[in-house]
C-alpha positions as CSV (number, residue, x, y, z in Angstrom):
1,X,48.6,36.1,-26.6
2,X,49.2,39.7,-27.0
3,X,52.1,41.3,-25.6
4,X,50.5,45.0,-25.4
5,X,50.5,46.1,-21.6
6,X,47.6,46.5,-20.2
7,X,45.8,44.0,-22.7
8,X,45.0,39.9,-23.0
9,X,43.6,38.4,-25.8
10,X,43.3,35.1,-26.6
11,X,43.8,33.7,-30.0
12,X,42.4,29.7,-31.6
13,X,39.1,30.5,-29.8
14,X,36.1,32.0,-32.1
15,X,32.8,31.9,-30.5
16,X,30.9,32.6,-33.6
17,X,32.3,28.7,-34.6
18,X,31.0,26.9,-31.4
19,X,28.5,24.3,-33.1
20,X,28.8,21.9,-30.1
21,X,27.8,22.4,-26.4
22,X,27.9,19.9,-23.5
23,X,23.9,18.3,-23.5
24,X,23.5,19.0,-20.2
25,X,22.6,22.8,-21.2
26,X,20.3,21.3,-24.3
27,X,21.8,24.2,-26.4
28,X,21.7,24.5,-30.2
29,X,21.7,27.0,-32.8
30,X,17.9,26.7,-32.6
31,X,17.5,27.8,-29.5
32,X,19.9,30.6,-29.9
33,X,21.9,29.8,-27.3
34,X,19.1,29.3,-24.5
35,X,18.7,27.3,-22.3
36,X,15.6,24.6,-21.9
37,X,14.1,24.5,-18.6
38,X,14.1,21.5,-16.3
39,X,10.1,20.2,-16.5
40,X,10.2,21.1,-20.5
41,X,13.4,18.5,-20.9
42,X,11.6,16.3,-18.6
43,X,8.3,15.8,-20.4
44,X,10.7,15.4,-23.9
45,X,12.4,12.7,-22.0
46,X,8.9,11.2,-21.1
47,X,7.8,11.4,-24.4
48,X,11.1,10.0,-25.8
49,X,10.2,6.5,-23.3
50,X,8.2,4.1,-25.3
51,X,7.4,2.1,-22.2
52,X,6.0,5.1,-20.4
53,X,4.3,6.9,-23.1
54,X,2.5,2.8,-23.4
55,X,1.5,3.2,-20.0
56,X,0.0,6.6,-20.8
57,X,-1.7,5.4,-23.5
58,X,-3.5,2.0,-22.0
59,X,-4.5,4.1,-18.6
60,X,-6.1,6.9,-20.9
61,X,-7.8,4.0,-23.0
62,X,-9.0,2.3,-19.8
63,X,-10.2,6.0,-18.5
64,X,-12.1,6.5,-21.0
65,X,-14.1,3.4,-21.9
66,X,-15.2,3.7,-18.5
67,X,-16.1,7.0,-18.7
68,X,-18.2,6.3,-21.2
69,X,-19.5,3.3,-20.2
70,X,-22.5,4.4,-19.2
71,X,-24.5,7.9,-18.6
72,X,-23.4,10.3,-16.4
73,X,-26.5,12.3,-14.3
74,X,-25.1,15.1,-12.0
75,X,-27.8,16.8,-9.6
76,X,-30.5,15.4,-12.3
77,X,-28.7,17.1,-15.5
78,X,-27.1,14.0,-18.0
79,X,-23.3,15.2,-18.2
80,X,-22.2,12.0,-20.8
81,X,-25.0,10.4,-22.4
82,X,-23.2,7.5,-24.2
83,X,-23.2,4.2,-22.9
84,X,-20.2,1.7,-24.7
85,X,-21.6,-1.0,-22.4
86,X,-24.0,-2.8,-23.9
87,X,-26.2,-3.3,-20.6
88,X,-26.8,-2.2,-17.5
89,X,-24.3,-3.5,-14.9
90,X,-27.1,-4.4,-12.1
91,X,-29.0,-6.0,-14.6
92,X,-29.8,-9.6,-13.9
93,X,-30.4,-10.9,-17.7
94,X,-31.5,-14.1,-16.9
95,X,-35.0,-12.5,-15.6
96,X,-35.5,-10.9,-18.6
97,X,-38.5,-12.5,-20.7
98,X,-37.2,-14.8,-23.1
99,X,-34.0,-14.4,-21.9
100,X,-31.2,-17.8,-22.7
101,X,-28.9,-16.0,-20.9
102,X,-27.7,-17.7,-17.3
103,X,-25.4,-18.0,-14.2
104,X,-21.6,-18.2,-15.2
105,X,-22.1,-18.3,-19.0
106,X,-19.0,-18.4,-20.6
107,X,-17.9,-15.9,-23.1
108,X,-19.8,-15.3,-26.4
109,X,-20.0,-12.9,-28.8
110,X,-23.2,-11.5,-27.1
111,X,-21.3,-11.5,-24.1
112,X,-17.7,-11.2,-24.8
113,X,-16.9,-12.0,-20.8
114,X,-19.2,-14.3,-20.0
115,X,-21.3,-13.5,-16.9
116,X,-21.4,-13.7,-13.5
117,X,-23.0,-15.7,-10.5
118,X,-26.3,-13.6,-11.2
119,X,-26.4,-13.6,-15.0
120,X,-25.0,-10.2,-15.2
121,X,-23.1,-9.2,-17.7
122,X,-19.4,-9.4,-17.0
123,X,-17.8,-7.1,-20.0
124,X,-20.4,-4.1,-18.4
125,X,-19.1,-4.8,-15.2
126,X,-16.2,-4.6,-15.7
127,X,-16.4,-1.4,-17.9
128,X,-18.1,0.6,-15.6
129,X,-16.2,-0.7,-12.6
130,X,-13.5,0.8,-14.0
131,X,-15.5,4.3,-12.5
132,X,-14.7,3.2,-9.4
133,X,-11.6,1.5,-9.0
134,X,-9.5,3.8,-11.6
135,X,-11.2,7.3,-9.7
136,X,-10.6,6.6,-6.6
137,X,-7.1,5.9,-6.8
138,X,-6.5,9.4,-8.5
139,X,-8.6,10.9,-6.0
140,X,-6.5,9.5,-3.4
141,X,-3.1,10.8,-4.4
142,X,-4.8,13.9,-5.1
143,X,-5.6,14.4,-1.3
144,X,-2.6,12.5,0.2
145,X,-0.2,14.8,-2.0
146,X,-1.5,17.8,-1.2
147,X,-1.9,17.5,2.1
148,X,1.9,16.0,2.5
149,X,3.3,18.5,0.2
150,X,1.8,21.7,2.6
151,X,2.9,19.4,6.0
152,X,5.9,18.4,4.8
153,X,7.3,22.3,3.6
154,X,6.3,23.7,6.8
155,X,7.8,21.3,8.7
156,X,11.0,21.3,6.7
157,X,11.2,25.2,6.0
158,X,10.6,26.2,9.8
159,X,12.5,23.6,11.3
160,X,13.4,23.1,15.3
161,X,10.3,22.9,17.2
162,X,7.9,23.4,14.7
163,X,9.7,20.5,12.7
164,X,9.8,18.2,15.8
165,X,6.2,18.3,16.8
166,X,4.9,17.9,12.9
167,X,7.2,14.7,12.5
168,X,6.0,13.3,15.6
169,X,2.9,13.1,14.0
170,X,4.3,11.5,10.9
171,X,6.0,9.1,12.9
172,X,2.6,8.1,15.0
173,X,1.3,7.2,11.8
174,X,3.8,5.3,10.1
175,X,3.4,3.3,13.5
176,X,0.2,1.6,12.2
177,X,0.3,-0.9,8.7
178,X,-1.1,1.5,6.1
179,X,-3.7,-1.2,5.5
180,X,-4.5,-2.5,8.8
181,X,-5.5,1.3,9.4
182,X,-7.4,1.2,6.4
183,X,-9.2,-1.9,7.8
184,X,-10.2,-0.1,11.0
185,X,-11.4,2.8,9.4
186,X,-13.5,0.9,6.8
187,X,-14.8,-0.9,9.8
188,X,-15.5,2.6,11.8
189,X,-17.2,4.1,8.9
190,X,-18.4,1.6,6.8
191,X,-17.8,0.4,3.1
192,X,-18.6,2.9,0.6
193,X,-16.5,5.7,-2.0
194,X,-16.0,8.5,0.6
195,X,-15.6,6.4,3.1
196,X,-12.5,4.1,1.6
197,X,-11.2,7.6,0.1
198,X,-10.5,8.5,3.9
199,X,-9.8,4.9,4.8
200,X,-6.4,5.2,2.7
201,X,-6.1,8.8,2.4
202,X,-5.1,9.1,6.7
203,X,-2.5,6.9,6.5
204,X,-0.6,7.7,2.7
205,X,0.1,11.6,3.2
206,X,3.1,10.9,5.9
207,X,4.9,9.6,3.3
208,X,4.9,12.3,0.8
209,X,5.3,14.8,4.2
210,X,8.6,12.8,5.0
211,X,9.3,13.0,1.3
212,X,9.0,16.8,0.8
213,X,10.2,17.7,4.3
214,X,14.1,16.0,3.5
215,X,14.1,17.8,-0.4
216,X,12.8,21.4,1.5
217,X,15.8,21.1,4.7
218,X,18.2,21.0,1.0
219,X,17.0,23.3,-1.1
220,X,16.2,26.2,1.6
221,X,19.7,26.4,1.7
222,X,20.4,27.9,-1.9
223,X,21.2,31.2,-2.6
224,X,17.8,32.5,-4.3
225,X,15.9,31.4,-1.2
226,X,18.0,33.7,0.9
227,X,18.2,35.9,-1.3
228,X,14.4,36.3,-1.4
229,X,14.2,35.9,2.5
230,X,16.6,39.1,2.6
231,X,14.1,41.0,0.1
232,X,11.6,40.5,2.5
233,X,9.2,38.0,1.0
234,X,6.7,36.5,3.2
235,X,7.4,32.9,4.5
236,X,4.1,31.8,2.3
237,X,5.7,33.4,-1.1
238,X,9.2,31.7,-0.1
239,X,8.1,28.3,0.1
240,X,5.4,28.2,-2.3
241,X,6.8,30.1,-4.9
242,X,11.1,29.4,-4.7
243,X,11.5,26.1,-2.8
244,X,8.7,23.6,-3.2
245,X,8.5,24.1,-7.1
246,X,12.5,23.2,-7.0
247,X,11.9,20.5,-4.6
248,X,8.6,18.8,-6.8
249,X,10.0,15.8,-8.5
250,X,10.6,13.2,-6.3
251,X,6.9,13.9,-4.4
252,X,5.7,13.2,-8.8
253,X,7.1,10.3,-8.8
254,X,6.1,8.4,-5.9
255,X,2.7,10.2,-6.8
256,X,2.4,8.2,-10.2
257,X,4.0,5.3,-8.4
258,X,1.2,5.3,-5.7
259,X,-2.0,5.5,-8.1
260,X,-1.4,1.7,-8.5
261,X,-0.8,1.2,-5.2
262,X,-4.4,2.3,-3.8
263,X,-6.0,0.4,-6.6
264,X,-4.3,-2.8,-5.6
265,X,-5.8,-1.7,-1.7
266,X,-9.0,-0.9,-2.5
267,X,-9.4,-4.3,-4.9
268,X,-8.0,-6.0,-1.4
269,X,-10.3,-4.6,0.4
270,X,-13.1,-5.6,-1.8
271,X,-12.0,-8.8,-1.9
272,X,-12.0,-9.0,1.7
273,X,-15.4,-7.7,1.7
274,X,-15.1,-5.3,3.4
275,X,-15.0,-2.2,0.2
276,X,-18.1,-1.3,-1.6
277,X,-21.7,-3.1,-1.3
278,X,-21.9,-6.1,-2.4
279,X,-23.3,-6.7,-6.6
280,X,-20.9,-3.2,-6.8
281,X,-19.3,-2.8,-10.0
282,X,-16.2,-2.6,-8.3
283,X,-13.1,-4.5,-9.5
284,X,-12.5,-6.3,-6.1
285,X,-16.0,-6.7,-5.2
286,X,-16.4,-8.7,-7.9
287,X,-13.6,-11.1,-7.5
288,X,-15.1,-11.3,-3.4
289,X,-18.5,-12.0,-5.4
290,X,-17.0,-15.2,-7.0
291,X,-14.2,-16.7,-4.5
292,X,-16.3,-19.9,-4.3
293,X,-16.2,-20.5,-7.9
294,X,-12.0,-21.2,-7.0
295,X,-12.7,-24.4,-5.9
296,X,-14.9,-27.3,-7.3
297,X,-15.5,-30.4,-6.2
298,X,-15.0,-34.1,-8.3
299,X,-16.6,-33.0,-11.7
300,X,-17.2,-29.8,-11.0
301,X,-15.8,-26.6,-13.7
302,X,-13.9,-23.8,-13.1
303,X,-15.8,-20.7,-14.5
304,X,-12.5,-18.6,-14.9
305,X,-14.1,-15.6,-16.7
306,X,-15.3,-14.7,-13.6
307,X,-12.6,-14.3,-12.0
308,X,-9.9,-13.5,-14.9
309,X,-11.3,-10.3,-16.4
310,X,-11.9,-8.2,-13.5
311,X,-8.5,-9.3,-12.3
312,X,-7.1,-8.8,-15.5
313,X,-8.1,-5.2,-15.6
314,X,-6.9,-4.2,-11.8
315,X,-3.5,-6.2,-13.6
316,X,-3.6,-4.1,-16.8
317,X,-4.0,-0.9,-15.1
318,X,-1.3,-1.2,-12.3
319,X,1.1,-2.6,-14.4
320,X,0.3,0.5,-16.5
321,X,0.8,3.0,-13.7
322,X,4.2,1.4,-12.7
323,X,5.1,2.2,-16.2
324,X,4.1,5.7,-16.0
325,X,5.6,6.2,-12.8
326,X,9.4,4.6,-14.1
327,X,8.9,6.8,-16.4
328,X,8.4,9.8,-14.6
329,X,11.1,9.0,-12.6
330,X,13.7,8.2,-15.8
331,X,12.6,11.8,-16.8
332,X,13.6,13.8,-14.1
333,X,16.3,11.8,-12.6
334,X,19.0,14.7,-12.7
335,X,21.8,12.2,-12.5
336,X,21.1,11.5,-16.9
337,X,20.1,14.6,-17.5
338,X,23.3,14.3,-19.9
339,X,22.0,11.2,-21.6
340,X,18.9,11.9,-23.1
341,X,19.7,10.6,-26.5
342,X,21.2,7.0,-25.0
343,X,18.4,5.9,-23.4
344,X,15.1,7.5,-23.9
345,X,13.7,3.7,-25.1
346,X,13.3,2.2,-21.7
């Protein structure tokens, strides 16, 4: 240290020789000495997960085969004209003229699922059913976390009356068995898309409300939110704009958690009968469509096809989404921020 008055400098430091920074800041001489932001090292952590990025890959594959399973006509104009399955999923094959094909055939090469109670083919079915089941649970989430996210940041941002009256509302609904509302609704409107869209969309925003409302009563607190409230930003560009993208991850990852979650309701309410029309492509319709093949009597044959692929697929794709949705939450879990070279395999 220098002994000149008036002066301190310190000696055995030289910054131009710093080759090593803590990983929490993700520095290196590459990035000339910036910083990476936090959704950019969370989608390389993602990335880095082999278990996630499976899941990603296996929903997309499932996605699109049933995309393409068959033509797509909007308002009369074909949108996707291929068709993967090999026959139409209403098709009762066993009518056809000179047709061998019949009831619970097992599976062949012609028919690599078998078919069904009506000599339908199973593997088309299932592809297209797909449509339904895999749509509607993204459709779902869409709403649900929308919705929550808006209800849930007002509530939490305005707080003390406003906050009371909106919870109350939360708590009113988180009275009722997500699925037992379902049921009534279903029952009030009927089976159909739309209608099991609403069925499980009333009851699964309060939890991302609750969920946003507790990470908005933290984060309003920080310094750049105050700092914009004394700059006189409107309430709208304040919450919108500096708190809810800072308060964004946890409502993600329940939101790729859930995805499974309304597929696994809507197959039960299929099953129940009480989902689509019956002979709908529909993963749990199609398992209702076959219950009595469970049991046989002295003799009798299990046809298991029936039964195993379409359950197999509502399986394969919630088991994917769970993967998806650990990893999600492995990538922005703060807490290993630090430790994204130890453990990025899953």
């Amino acid at each position: 240290m220098s002994t000149e008055r008036g002066r301190i400098r310190v000696t055995g430091f030289d910054t131009d020789r710093v080759t090593e920074r803590d990983d929490l800041s993700d520095w290196s001489e590459a990035t000339t000495g910036g910083t990476e932001s936090r959704w950019r090292r969370a989608l390389r952590r993602f990335r880095h997960n082999r278990v996630a990025m499976l899941g990603v890959y296996v929903v997309a594959a499932m996605a699109l085969l049933s995309f393409f399973a068959r033509p797509v006509t909007i308002a009369g104009i074909t949108v996707q004209p291929f068709s993967i399955a090999p026959y139409d999923p209403s098709t009762i094959l066993y009518l056809e003229p000179g047709s061998t094909v019949g009831r619970y055939d097992p599976p062949t090469l012609a028919h690599p699922m078998g078919t069904d109670a009506s000599g339908r083919d199973l593997f088309s079915r299932v592809l297209v059913g797909g449509r339904l089941s895999i749509s509607i649970g993204f459709v779902v989430v869409g709403i649900t976390a929308t919705f929550g996210l808006a209800y849930g940041a007002v509530a939490g941002y305005y707080g003390g009356w406003v906050d009371e009256i909106l919870m109350r509302f939360v708590d009113v609904i988180f009275a009722f068995p997500g699925l037992v509302l379902a049921l009534v609704i279903v029952a009030l409107l009927g089976g159909g898309y739309w209608p099991l869209v609403i069925a499980f969309s009333v009851p699964g925003w309060a939890g991302y409300a609750r969920l946003i409302r507790g990470e908005i009563l933290s984060v309003k607190e920080n310094e750049y939110v105050l700092a914009a409230q004394a700059l006189g930003a409107r309430d709208r560009s304040v919450i919108f704009r500096h708190i809810v993208p800072n308060a964004m991850a946890p409502l993600i990852v329940q939101a790729s958690l859930s995805i499974g979650t309304v597929v696994i309701g809507v197959a039960a309410l299929g099953f129940l009968g009480l989902g689509f029309e019956p002979g709908t492509p529909e993963w749990g319709t199609m398992l209702d469509q076959t219950r009595e093949t469970l049991i046989q009597g002295p003799g009798g044959s299990i046809p298991w096809w029936a039964t195993v692929f379409p359950g197999g697929a509502i399986f394969l794709f919630v088991m994917a989404m769970n993967m998806i949705g650990d990893g999600v939450n492995d990538a922005l879990d703060a807490q290993e921020v630090g430790n994204v070279g130890q453990g990025g395999g899953g």
